[in-house]
TORMARKE-520017 format. One line per 3 residues: number of its first residue (from 0); their letters; for each residue x, y, z of C-alpha. Coordinates in steps of 0.001 Angstrom, whole numbers. Example, Ala and Ser with C-alpha at 12.3 -4.5 7.8 and 13.67 -1.06 7.14 Angstrom:
# TORMARKE-520017
0	AS	12300 -4500 7800 ~ 13670 -1060 7140
# end
This chain:
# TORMARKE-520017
0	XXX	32596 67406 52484 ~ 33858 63872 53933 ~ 34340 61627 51036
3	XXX	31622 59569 49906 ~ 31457 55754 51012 ~ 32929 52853 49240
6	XXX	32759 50327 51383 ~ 30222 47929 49251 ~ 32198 49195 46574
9	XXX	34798 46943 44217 ~ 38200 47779 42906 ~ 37291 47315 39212
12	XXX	33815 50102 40046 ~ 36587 51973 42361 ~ 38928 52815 39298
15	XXX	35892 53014 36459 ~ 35054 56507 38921 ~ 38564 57945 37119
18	XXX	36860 57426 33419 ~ 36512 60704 31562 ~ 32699 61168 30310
21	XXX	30984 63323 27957 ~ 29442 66774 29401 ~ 26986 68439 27543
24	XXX	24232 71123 27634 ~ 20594 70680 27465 ~ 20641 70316 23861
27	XXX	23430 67335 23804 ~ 26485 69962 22681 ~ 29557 68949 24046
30	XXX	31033 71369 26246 ~ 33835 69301 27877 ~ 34438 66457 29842
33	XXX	34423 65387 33505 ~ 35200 62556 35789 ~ 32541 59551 36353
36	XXX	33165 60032 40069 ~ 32200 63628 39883 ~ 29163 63598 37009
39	XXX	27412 61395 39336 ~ 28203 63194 42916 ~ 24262 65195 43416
42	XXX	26319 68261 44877 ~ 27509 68414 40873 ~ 24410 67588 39342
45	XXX	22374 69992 41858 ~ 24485 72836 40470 ~ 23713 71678 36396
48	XXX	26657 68947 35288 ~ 25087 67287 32723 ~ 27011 64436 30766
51	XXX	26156 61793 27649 ~ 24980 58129 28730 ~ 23336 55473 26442
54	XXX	20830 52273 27346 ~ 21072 49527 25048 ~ 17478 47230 24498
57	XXX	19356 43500 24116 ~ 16374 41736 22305 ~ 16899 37886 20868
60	XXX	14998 36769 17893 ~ 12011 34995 19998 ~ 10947 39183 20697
63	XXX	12154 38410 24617 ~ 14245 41616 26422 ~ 17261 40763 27925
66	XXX	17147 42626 31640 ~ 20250 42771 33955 ~ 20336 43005 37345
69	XXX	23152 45709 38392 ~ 26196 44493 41051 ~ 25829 45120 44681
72	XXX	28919 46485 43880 ~ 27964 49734 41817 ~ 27728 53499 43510
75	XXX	24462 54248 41483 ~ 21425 51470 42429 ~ 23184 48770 43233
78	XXX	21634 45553 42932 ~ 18710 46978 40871 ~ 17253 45982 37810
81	XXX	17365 47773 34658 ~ 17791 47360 30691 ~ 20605 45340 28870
84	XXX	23526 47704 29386 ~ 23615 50824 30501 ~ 26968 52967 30421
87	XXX	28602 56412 29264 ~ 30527 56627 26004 ~ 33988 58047 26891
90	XXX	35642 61511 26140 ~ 37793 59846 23102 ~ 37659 60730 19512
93	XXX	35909 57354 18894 ~ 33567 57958 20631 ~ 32763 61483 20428
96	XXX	31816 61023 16455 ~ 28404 61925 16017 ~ 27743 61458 12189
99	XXX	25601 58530 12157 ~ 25735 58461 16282 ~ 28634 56194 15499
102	XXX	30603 56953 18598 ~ 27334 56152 21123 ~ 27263 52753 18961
105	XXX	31040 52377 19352 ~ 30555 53037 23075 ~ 27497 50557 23199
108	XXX	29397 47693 21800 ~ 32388 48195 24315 ~ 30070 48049 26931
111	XXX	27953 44966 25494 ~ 30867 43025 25400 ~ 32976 44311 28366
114	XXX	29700 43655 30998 ~ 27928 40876 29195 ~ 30606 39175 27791
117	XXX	29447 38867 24227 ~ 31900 37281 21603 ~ 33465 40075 19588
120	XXX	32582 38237 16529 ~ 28982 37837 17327 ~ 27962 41650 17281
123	XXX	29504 44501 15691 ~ 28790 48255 15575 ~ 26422 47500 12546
126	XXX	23970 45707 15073 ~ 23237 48540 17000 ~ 20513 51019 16096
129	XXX	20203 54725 17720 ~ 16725 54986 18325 ~ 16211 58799 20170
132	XXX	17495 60378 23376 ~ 16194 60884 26532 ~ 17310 63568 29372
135	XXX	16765 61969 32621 ~ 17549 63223 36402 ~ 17210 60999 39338
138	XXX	19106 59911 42617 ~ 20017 57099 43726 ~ 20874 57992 47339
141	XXX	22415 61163 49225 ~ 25256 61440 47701 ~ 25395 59106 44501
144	XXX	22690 59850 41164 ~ 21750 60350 37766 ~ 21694 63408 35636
147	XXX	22435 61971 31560 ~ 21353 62927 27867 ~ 20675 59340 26974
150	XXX	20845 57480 24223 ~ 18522 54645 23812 ~ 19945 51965 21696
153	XXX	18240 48589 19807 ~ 19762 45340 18855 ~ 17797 42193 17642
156	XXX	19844 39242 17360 ~ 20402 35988 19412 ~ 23509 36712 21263
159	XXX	26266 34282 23693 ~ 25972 36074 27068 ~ 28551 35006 29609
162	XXX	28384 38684 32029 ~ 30897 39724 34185 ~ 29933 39103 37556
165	XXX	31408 42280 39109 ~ 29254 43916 36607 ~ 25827 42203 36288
168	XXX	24545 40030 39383 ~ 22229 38562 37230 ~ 20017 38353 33799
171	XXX	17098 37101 32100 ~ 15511 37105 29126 ~ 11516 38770 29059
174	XXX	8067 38891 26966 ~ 6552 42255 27033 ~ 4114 40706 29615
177	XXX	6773 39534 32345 ~ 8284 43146 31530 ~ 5158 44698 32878
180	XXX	4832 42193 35761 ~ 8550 43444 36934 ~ 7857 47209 36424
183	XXX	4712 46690 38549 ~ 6726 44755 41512 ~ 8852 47701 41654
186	XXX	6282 50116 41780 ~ 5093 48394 44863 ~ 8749 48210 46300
189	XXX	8740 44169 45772 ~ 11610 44417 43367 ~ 14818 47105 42861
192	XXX	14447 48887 39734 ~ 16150 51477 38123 ~ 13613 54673 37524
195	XXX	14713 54656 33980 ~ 13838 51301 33006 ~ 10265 52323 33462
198	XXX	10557 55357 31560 ~ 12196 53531 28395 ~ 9771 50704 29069
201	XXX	6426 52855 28931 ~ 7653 55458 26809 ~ 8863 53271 24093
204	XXX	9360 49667 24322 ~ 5993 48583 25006 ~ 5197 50865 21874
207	XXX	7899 49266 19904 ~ 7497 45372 20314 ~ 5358 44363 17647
210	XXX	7314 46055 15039 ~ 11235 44608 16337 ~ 11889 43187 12924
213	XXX	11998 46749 11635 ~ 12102 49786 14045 ~ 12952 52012 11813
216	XXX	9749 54050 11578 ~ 10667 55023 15164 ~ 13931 56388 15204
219	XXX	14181 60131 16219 ~ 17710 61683 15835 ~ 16178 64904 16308
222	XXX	14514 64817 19851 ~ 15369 64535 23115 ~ 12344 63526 25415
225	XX	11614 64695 28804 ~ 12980 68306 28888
# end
C-alpha cells in the first residue's frame, strides 16, 4: 500500500502519528499498545484495532460549551468542528491508572492545556469529572478514521483559553440552543462536524445542561454506550 498523504499535514501532527496509544478490547481491557499513525489507518481498524480516546465538555460558569474547530492540519476531519478537546491518553503508567479513571483525567488535562493553552494553575486533575464511555467507529476519509472506547469528560469552570493554532483553528463558547443550531447545519452539510459531537451532544449533553452545577447523578463508570 503507497503511503498515505501528508501533504496538508504539519510537522508538529506529522510526529504526534509516532505517540504510543492505548489498545483495548470491546470491554475497555488493555491488551497493548499501538502507534497513533496505525490505530487510525481503516485497513487496521477494518481488521478490529481498537484503542482508548477521551472528549472533554469545556463548560464556563454562564452554562455556555466551549466548541473547537479542528486544524486544517489534522489527518482525521480536518477543519471540523467538534467538543472542547478531544485526544488519546498515552501508553504510560500515568496514564494507564484506572482507579478513579485518574489516568483518562491525567490525559485530559495534558491535552486541555497543551491544545487550548490553559494556565496550569487554573485547572488541575481535580476539575475533571469521568462521566461514562462511549465506543464509537467512523471514517473520516479512505484511508484516515475513528475506531475509540471513549471517555467523555466534564469540567465547569471559567477558564483562560489562548489555543494553539496548529491545533485548534478556532473556538467559541455555546448555549444549548446555538449547540443545536450547529448540529443541524451539519446535518445539512452547511458546517464540518465531527460525527461524534452529535452523538455526545444528543446522547448526553442536551440531557445534562440543566443540572451542570452537579452532574453527578449521571456518571456511569460501568457502561459503555453504543456496542
Amino acid at each position: 500500500m503507497s503511503q498515505p498523504s501528508k501533504a496538508h499535514v504539519d510537522e508538529l501532527q506529522t510526529k504526534r502519528l509516532e505517540e504510543m496509544c492505548i489498545v483495548v478490547d470491546k470491554q475497555d481491557r488493555v491488551i497493548g499498545a499501538e502507534t497513533k499513525k496505525n490505530c487510525h489507518l481503516n485497513e487496521n481498524i477494518d481488521k478490529g484495532l481498537l484503542h482508548r480516546a477521551f472528549s472533554v465538555v469545556l463548560f464556563n460558569m454562564e452554562n455556555q460549551l466551549l466548541v473547537q474547530q479542528r486544524s486544517d492540519a489534522k489527518f482525521t476531519f480536518p477543519g471540523h468542528f467538534t467538543d472542547s478537546c478531544s485526544s488519546h491518553p498515552s501508553y504510560i503508567p500515568e496514564e494507564l491508572e484506572e482507579k478513579d479513571f485518574l489516568g483518562m483525567r491525567r490525559a485530559g488535562l495534558r491535552r486541555l492545556r497543551a491544545e487550548l493553552g490553559i494556565p496550569p494553575e487554573q485547572i488541575s486533575v481535580k476539575d475533571i469529572i469521568f462521566m461514562t464511555r462511549i465506543y464509537h467507529k467512523c471514517r473520516s476519509d479512505a484511508v484516515w478514521g475513528e475506531h475509540e472506547i471513549g471517555y467523555l469528560l466534564f469540567v465547569r469552570k471559567n477558564l483562560t483559553v489562548n489555543p494553539d493554532p496548529r491545533e485548534v483553528k478556532s473556538y467559541r463558547y455555546l448555549s444549548r440552543e446555538e449547540l443545536a443550531e450547529l448540529l443541524d447545519r451539519g446535518s445539512r452539510g452547511q458546517e464540518k462536524v465531527v460525527p461524534w459531537l452529535k452523538t455526545i451532544a444528543e446522547g448526553f449533553l442536551f440531557k445534562w445542561w440543566d443540572c451542570l452545577q452537579d452532574v453527578s447523578t449521571f456518571v456511569e463508570p460501568d457502561t459503555i454506550h453504543g456496542q
